[in-house]
Jmol script that loads the backbone (N, CA, C; Angstrom):
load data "model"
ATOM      1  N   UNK A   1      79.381-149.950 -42.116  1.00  0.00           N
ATOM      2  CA  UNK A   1      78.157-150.289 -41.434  1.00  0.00           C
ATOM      3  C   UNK A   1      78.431-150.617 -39.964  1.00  0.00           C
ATOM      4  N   UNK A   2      79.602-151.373 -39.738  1.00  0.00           N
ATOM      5  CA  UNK A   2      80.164-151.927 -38.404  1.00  0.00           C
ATOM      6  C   UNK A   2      80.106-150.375 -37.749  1.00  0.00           C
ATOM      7  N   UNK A   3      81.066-149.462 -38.655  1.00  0.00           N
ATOM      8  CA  UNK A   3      81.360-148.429 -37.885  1.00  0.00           C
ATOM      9  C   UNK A   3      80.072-147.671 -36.791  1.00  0.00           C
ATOM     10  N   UNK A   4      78.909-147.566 -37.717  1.00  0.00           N
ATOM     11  CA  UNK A   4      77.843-146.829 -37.805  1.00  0.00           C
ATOM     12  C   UNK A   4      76.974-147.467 -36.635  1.00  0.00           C
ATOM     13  N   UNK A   5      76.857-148.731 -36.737  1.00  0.00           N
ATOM     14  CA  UNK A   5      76.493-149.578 -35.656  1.00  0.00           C
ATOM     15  C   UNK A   5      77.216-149.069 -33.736  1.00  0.00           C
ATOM     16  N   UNK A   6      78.189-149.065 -34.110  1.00  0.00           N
ATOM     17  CA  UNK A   6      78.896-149.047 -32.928  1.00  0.00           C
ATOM     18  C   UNK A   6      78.883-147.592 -32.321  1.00  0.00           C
ATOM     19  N   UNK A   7      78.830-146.653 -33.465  1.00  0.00           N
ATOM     20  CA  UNK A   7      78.534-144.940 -33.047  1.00  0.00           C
ATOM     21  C   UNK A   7      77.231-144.950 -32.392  1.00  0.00           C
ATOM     22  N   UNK A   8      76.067-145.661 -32.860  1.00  0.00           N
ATOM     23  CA  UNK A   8      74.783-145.571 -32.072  1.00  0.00           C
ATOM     24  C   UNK A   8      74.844-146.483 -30.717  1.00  0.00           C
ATOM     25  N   UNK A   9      75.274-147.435 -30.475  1.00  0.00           N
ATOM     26  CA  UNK A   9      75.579-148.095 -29.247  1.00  0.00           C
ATOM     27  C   UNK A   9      75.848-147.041 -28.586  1.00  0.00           C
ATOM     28  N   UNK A  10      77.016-146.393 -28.288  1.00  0.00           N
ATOM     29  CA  UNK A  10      78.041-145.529 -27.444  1.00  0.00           C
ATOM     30  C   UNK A  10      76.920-144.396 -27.532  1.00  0.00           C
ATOM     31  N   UNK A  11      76.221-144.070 -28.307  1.00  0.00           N
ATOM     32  CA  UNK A  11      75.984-142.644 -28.313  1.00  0.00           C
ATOM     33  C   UNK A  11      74.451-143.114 -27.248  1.00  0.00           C
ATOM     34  N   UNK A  12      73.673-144.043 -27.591  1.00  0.00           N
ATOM     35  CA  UNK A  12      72.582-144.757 -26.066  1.00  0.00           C
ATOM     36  C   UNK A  12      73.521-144.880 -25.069  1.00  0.00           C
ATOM     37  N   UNK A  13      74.111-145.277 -25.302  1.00  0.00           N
ATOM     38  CA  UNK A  13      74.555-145.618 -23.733  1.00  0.00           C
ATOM     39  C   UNK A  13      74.870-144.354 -23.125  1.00  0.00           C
ATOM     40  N   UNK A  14      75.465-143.232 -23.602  1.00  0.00           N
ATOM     41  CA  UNK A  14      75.424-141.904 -23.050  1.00  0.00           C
ATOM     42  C   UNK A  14      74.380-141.087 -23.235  1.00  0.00           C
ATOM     43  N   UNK A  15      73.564-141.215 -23.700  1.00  0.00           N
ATOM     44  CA  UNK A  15      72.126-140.229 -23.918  1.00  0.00           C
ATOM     45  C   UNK A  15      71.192-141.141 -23.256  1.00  0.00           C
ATOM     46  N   UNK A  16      70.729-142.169 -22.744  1.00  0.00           N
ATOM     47  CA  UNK A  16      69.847-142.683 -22.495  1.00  0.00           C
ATOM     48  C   UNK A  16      70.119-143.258 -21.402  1.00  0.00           C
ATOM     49  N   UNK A  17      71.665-143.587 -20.942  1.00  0.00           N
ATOM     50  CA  UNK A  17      71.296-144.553 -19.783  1.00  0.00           C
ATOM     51  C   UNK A  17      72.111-143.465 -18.654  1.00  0.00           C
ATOM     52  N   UNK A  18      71.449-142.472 -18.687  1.00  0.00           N
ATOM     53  CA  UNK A  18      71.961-141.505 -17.750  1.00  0.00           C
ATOM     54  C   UNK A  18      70.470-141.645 -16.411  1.00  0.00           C
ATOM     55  N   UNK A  19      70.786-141.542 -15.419  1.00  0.00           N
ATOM     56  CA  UNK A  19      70.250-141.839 -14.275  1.00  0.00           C
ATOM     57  C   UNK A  19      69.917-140.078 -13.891  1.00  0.00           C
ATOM     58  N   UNK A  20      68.752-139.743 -13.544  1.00  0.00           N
ATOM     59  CA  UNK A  20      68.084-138.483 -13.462  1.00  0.00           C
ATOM     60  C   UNK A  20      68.037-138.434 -11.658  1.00  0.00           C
ATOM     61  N   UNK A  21      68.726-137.248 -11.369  1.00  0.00           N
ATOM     62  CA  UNK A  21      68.457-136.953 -10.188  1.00  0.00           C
ATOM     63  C   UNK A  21      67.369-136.716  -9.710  1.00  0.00           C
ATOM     64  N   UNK A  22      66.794-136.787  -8.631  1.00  0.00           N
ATOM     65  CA  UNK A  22      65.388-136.777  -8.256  1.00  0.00           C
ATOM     66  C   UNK A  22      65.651-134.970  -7.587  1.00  0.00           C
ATOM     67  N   UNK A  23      65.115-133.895  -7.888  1.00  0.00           N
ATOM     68  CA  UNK A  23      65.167-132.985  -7.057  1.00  0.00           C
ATOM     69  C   UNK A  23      64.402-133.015  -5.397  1.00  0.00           C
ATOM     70  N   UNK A  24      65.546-131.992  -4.730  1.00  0.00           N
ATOM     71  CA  UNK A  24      64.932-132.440  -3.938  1.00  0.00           C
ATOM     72  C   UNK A  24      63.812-132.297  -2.820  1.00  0.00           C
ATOM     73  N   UNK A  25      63.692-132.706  -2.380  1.00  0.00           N
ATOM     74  CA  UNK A  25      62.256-132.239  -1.289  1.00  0.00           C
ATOM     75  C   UNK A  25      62.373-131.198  -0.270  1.00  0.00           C
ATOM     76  N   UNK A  26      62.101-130.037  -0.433  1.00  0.00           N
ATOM     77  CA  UNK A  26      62.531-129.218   0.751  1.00  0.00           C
ATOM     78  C   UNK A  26      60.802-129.570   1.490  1.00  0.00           C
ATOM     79  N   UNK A  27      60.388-129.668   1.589  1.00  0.00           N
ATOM     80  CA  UNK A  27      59.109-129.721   2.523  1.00  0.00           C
ATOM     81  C   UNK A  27      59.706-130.325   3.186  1.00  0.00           C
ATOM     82  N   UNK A  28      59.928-131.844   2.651  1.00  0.00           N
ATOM     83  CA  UNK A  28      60.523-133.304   3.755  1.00  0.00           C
ATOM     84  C   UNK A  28      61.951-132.394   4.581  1.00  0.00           C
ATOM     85  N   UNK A  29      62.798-131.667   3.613  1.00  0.00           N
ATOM     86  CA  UNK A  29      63.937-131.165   4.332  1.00  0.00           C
ATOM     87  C   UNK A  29      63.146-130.150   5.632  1.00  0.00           C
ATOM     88  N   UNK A  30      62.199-129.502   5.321  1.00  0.00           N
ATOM     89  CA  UNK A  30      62.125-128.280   6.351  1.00  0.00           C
ATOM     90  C   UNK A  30      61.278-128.843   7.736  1.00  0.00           C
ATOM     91  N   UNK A  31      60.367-130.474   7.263  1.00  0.00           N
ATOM     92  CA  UNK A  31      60.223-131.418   8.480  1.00  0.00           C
ATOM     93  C   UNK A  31      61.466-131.908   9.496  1.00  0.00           C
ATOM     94  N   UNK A  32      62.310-132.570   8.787  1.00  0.00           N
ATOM     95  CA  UNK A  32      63.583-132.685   9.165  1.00  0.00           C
ATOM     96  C   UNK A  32      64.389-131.610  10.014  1.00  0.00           C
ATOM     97  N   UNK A  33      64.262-130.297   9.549  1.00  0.00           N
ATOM     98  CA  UNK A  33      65.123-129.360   9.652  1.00  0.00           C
ATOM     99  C   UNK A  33      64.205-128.968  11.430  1.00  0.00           C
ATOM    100  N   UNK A  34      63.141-128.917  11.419  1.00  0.00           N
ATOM    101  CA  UNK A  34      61.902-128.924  12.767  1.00  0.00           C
ATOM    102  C   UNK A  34      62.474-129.741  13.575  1.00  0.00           C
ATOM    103  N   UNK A  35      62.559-131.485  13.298  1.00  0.00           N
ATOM    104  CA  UNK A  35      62.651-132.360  13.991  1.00  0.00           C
ATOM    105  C   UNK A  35      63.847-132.749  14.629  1.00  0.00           C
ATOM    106  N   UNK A  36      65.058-131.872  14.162  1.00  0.00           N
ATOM    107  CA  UNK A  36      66.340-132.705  14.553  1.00  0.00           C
ATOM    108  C   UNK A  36      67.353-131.619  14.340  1.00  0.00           C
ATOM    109  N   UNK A  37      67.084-129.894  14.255  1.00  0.00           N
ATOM    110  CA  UNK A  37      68.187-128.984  14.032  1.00  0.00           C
ATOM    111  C   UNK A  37      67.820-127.956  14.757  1.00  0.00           C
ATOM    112  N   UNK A  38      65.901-127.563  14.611  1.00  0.00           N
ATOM    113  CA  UNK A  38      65.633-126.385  15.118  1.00  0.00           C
ATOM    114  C   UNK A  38      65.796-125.924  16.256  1.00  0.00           C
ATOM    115  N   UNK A  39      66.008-126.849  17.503  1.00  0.00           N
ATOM    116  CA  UNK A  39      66.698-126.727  18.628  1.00  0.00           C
ATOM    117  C   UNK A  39      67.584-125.690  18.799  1.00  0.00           C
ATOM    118  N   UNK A  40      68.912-125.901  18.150  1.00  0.00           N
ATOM    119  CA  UNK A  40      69.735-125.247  17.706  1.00  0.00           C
ATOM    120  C   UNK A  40      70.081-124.131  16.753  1.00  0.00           C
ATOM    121  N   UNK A  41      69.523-124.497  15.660  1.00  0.00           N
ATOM    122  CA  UNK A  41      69.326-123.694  14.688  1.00  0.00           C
ATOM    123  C   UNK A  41      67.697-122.988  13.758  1.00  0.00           C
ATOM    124  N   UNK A  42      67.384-122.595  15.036  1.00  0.00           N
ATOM    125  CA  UNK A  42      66.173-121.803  15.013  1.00  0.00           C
ATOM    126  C   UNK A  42      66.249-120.674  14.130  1.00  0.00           C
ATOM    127  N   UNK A  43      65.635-120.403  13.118  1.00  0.00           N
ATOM    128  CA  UNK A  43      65.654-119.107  12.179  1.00  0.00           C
ATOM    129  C   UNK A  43      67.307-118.903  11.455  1.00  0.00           C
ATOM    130  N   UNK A  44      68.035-119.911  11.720  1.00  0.00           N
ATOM    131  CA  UNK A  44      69.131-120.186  10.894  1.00  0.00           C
ATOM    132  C   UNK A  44      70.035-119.713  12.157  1.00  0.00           C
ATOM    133  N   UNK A  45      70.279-119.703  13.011  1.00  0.00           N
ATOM    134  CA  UNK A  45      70.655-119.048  13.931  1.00  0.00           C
ATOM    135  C   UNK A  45      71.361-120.448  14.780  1.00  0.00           C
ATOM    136  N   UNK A  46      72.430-119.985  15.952  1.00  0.00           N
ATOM    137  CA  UNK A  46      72.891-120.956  16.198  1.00  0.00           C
ATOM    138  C   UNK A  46      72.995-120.813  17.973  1.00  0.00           C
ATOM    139  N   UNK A  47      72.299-121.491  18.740  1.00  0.00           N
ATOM    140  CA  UNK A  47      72.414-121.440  20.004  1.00  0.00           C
ATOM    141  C   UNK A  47      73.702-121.925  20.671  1.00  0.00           C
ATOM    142  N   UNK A  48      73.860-122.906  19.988  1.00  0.00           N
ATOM    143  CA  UNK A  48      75.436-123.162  20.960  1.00  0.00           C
ATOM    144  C   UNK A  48      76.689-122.149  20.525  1.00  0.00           C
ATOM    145  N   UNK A  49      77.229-122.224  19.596  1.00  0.00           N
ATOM    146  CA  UNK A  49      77.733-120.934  19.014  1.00  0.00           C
ATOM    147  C   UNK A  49      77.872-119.635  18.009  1.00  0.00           C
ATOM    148  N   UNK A  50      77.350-119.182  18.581  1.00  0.00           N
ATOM    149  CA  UNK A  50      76.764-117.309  17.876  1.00  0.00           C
ATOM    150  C   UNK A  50      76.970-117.266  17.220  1.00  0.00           C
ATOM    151  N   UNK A  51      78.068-117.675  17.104  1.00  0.00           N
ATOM    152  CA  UNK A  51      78.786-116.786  15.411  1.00  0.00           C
ATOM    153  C   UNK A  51      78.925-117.825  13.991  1.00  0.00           C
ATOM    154  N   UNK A  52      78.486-119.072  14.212  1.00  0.00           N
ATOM    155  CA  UNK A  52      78.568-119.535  12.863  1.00  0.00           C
ATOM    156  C   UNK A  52      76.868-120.310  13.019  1.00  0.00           C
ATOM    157  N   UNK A  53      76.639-119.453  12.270  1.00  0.00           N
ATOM    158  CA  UNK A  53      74.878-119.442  12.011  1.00  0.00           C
ATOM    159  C   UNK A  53      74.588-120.244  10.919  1.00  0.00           C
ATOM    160  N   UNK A  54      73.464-120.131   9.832  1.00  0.00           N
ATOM    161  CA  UNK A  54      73.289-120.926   9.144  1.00  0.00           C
ATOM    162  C   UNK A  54      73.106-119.908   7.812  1.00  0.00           C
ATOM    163  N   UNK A  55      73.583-118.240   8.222  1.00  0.00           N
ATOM    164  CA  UNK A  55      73.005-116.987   7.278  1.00  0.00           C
ATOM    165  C   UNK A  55      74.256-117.776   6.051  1.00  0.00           C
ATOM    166  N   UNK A  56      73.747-116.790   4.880  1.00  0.00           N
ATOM    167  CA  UNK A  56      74.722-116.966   3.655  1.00  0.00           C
ATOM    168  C   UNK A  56      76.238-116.111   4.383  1.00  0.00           C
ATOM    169  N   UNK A  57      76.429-115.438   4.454  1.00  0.00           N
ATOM    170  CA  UNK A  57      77.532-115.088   4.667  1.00  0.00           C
ATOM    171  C   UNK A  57      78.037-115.549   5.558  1.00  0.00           C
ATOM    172  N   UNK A  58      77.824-116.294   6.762  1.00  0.00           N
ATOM    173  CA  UNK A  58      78.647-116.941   7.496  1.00  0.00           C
ATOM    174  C   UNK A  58      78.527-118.506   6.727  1.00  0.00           C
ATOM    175  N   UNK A  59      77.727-119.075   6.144  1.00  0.00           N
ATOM    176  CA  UNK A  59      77.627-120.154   5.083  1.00  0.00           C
ATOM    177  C   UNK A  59      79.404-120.348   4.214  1.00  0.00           C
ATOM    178  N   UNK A  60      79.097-118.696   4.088  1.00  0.00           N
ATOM    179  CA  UNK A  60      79.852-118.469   2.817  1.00  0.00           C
ATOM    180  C   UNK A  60      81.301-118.299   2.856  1.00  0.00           C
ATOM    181  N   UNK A  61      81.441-117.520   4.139  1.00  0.00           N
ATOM    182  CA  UNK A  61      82.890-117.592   4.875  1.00  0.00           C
ATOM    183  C   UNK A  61      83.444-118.659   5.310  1.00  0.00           C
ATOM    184  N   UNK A  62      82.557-119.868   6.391  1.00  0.00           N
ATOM    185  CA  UNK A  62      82.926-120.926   6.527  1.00  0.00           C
ATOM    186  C   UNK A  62      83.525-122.206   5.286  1.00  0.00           C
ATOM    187  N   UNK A  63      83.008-121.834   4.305  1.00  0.00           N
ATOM    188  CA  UNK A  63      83.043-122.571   3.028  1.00  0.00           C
ATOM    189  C   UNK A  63      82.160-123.491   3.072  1.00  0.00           C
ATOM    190  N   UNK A  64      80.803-123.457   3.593  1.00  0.00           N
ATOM    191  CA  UNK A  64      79.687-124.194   4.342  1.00  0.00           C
ATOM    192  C   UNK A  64      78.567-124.054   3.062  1.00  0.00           C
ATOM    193  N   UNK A  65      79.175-123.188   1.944  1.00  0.00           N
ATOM    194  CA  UNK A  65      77.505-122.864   1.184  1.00  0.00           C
ATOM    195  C   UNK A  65      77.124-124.214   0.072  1.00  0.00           C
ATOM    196  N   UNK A  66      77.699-125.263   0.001  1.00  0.00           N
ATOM    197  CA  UNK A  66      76.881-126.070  -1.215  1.00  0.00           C
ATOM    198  C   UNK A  66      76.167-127.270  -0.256  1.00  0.00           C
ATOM    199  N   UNK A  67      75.756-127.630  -1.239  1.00  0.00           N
ATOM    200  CA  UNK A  67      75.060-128.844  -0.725  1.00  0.00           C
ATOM    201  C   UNK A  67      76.136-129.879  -0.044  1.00  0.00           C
ATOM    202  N   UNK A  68      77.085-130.206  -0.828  1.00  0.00           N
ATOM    203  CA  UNK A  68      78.285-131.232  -0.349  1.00  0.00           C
ATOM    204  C   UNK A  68      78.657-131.119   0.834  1.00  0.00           C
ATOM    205  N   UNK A  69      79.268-129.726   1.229  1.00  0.00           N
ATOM    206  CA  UNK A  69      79.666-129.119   2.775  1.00  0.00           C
ATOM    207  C   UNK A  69      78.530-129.447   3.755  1.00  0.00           C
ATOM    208  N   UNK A  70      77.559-128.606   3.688  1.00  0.00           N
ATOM    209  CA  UNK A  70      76.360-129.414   4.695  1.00  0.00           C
ATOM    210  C   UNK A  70      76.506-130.655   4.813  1.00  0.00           C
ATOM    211  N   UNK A  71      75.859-131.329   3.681  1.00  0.00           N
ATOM    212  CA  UNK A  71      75.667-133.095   3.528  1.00  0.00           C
ATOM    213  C   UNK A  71      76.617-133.533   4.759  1.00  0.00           C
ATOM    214  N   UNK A  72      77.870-133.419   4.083  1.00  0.00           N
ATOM    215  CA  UNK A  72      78.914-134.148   5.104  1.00  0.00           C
ATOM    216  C   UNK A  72      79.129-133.388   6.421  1.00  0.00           C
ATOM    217  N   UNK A  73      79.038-131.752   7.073  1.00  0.00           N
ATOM    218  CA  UNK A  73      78.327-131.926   8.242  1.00  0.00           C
ATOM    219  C   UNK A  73      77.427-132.497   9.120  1.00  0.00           C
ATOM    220  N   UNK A  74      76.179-132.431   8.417  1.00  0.00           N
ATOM    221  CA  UNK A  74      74.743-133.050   9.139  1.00  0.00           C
ATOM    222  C   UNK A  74      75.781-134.459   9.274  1.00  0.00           C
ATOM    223  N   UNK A  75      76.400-135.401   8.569  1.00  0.00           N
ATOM    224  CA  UNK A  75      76.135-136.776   8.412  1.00  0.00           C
ATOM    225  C   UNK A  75      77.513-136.855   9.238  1.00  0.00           C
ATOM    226  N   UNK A  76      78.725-136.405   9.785  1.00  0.00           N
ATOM    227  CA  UNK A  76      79.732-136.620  10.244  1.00  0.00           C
ATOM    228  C   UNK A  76      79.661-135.679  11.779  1.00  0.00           C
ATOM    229  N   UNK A  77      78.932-134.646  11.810  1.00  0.00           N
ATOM    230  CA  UNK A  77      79.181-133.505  13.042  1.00  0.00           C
ATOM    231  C   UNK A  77      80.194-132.768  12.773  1.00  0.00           C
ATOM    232  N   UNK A  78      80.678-131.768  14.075  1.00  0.00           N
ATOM    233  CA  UNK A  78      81.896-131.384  13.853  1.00  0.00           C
ATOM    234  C   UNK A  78      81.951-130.614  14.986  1.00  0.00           C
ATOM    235  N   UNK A  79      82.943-130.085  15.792  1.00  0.00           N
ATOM    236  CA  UNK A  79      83.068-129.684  17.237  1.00  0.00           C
ATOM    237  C   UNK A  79      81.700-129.888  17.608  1.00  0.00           C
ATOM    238  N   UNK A  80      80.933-128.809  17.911  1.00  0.00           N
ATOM    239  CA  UNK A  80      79.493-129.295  18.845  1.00  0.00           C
ATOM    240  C   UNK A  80      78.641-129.578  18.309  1.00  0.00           C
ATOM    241  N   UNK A  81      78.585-129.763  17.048  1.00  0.00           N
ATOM    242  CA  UNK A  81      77.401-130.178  16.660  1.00  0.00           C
ATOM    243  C   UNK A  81      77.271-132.076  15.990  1.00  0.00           C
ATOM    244  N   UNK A  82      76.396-132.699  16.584  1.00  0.00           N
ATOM    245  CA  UNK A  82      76.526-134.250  16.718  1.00  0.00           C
ATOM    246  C   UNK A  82      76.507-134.385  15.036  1.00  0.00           C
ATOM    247  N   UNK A  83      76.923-135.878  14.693  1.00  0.00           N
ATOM    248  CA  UNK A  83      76.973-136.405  13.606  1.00  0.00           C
ATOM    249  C   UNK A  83      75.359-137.317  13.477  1.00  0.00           C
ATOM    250  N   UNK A  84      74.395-136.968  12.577  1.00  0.00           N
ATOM    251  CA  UNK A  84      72.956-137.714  12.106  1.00  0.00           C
ATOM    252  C   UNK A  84      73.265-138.797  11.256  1.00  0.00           C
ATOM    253  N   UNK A  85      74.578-138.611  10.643  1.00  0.00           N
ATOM    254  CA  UNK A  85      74.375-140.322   9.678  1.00  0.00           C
ATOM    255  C   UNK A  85      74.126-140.984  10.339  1.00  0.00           C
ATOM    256  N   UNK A  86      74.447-141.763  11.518  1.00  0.00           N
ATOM    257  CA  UNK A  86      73.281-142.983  11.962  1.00  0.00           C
ATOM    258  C   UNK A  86      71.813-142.702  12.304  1.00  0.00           C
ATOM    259  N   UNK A  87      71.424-141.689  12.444  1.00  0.00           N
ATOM    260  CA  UNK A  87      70.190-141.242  12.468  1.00  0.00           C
ATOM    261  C   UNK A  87      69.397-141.021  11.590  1.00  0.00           C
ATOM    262  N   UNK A  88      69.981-139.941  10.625  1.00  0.00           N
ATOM    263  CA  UNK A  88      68.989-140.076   9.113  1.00  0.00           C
ATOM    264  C   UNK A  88      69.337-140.660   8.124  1.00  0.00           C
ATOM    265  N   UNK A  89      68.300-140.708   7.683  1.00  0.00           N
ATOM    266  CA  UNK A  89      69.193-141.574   5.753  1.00  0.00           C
ATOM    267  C   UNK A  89      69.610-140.585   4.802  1.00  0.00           C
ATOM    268  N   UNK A  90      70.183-141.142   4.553  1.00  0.00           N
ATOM    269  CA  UNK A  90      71.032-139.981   3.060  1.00  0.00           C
ATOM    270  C   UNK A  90      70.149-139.115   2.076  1.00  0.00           C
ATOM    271  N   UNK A  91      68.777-139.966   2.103  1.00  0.00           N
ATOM    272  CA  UNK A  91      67.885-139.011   1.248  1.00  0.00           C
ATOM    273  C   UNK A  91      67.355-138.208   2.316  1.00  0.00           C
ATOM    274  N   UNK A  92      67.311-138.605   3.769  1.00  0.00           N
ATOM    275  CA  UNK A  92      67.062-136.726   4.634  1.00  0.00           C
ATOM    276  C   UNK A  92      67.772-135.750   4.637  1.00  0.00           C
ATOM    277  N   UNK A  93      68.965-136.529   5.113  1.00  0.00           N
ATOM    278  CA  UNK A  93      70.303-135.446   4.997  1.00  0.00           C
ATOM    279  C   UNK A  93      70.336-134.597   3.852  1.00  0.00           C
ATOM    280  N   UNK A  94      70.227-135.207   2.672  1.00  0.00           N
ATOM    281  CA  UNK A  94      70.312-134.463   1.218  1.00  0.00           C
ATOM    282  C   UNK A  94      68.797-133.626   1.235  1.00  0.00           C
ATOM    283  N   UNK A  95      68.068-134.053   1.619  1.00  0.00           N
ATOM    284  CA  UNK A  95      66.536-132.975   1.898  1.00  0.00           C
ATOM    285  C   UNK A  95      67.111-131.579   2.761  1.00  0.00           C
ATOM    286  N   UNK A  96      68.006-132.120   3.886  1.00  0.00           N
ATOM    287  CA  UNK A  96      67.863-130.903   5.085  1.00  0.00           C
ATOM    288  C   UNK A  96      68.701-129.895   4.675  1.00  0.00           C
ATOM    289  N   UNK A  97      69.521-130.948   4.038  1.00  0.00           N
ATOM    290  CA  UNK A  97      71.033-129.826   3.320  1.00  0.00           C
ATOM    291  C   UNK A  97      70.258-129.215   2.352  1.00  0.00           C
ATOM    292  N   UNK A  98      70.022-129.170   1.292  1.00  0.00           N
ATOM    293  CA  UNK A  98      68.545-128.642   0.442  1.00  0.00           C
ATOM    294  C   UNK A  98      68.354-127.666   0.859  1.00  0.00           C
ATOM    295  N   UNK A  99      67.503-127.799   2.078  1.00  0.00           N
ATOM    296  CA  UNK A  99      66.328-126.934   2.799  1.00  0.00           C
ATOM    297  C   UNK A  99      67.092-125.574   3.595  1.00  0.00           C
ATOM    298  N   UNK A 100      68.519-126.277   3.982  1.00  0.00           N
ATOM    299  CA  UNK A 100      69.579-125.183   4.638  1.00  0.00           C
ATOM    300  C   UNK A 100      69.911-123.951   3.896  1.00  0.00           C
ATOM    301  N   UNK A 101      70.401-124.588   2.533  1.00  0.00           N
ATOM    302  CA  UNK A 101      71.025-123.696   1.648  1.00  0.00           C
ATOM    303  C   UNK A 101      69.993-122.958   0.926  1.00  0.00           C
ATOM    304  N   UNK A 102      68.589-123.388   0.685  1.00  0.00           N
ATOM    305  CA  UNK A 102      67.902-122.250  -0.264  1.00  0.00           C
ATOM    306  C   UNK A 102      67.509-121.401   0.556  1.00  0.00           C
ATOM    307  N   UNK A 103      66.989-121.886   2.303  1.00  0.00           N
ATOM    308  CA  UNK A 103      66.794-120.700   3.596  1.00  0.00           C
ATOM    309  C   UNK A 103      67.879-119.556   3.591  1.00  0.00           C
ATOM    310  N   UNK A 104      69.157-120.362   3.430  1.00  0.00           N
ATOM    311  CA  UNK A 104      70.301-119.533   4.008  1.00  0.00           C
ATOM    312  C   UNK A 104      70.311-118.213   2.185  1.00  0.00           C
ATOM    313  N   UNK A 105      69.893-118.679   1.506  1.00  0.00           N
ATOM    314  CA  UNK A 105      70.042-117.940   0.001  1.00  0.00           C
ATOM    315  C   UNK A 105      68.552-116.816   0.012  1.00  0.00           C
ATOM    316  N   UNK A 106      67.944-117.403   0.402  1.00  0.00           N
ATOM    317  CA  UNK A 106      66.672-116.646   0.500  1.00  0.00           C
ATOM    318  C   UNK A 106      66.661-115.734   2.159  1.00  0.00           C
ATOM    319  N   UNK A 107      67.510-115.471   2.676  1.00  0.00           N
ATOM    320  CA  UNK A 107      67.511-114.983   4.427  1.00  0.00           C
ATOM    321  C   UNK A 107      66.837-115.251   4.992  1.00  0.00           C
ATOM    322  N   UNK A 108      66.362-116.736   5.687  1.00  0.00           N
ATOM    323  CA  UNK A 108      66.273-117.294   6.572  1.00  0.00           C
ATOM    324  C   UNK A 108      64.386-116.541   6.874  1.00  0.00           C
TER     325      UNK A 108
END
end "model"
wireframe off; spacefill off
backbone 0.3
color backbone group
């Protein structure tokens, strides 16, 4: 009975107390993406330097295509492009990165 007891504990605590990701907002991402990228990255495109755009295949070459890679771009920078973690919050960043990768999957 002890045993049986303790199999249903463990088995809630892994079936039930799992925390559900919220999907995420590309609207809020593609506001974001207006307010603080399009400058630069107009139609996925990159004004300061040409050649690493925001298309899937340069995404894809850079090793730039998941959500993680963005995320920690937008939020750190990297040669010319500024770092937004003090600027946005983590649930924009995770919106814009979102909004990057299904543009860049769908061609821009």
């Amino acid at each position: 009975m002890r045993w049986l007891f303790t199999f249903f504990v463990i088995y809630n605590i892994f079936t039930y107390n799992t925390q559900t990701t919220a999907a995420a907002d590309l609207n809020a991402g593609e506001q974001i993406f207006s307010a603080n990228c399009s400058a630069c990255h107009a139609g996925g495109n990159n004004a300061i330097m040409p050649d690493k755009t925001l298309k899937n295949d340069v995404l894809t070459e850079n090793k730039m295509n998941s959500i993680e890679a963005i995320t920690n771009q937008v939020k750190n920078g990297k040669n010319a492009m500024p770092a937004f973690g003090g600027r946005l919050a983590d649930e924009d960043i995770e919106n814009v990165a979102n909004y990057v990768l299904n543009k860049s999957e769908n061609g821009w």
